[in-house]
C-alpha positions as CSV (number, residue, x, y, z in Angstrom):
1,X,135.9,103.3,25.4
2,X,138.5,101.6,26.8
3,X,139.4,100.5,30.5
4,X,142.8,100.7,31.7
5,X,143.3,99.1,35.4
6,X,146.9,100.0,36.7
7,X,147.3,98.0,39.7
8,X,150.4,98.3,42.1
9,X,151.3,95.6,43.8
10,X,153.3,96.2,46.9
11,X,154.8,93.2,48.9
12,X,153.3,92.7,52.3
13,X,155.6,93.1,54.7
14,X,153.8,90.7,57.5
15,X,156.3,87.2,56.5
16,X,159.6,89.0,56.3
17,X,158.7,90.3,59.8
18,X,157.5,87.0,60.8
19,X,160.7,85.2,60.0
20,X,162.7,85.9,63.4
21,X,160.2,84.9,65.2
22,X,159.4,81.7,63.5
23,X,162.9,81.1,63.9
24,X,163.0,81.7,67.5
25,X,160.0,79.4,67.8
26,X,161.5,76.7,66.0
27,X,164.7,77.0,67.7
28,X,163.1,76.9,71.0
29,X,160.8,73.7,70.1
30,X,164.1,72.0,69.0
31,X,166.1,72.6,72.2
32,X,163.2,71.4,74.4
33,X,162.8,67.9,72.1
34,X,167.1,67.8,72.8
35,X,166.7,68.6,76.0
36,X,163.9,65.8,77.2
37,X,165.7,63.4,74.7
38,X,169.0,64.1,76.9
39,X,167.2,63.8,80.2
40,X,165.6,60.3,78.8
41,X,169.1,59.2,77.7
42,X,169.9,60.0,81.2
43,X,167.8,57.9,83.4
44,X,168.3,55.0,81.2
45,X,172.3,55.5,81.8
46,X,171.3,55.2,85.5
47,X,169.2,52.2,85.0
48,X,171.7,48.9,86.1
49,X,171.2,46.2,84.3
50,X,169.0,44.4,86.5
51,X,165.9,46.8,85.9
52,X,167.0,46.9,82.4
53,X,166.6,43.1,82.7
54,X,163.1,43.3,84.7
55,X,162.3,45.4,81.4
56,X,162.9,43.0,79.0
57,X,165.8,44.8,77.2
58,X,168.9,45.6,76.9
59,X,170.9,49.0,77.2
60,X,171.7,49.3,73.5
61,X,167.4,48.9,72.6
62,X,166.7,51.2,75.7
63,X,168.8,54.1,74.1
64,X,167.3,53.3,70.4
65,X,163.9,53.2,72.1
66,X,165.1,56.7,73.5
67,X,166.0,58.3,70.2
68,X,164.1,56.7,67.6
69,X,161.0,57.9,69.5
70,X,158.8,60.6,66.6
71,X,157.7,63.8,68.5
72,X,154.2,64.1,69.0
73,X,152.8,67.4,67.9
């Protein structure tokens, strides 16, 4: 006797509803990393050259040292 199986596969609909909402999250994670890298850049604009000096670098490393910096997660 034979066995015949029809399965129906129907897509899940739990990722495509997802997608917004990772999107959102993503978006929001991105503006807060701009947002403290912008503050950073800030105080270091406000910095005079002297505490850059006490520092031990100049204003061209402090801003590379401010965006070269890898998010930690």
């Amino acid at each position: 006797m034979a066995y015949a199986n029809t399965t129906i596969n129907t897509p899940n609909g739990r990722p495509f509803l997802a997608r917004p909402f990772v999107a959102i999250g993503n978006a929001l994670s991105t503006l807060a990393e701009a947002v403290s890298m912008a503050q950073a850049a800030t105080r270091v604009a406000e910095m005079s050259d002297r505490e850059l000096e006490e520092a031990g670098m100049d204003r061209a490393e402090a801003i590379e040292a401010v965006f070269s910096v890898e998010p930690q997660r």
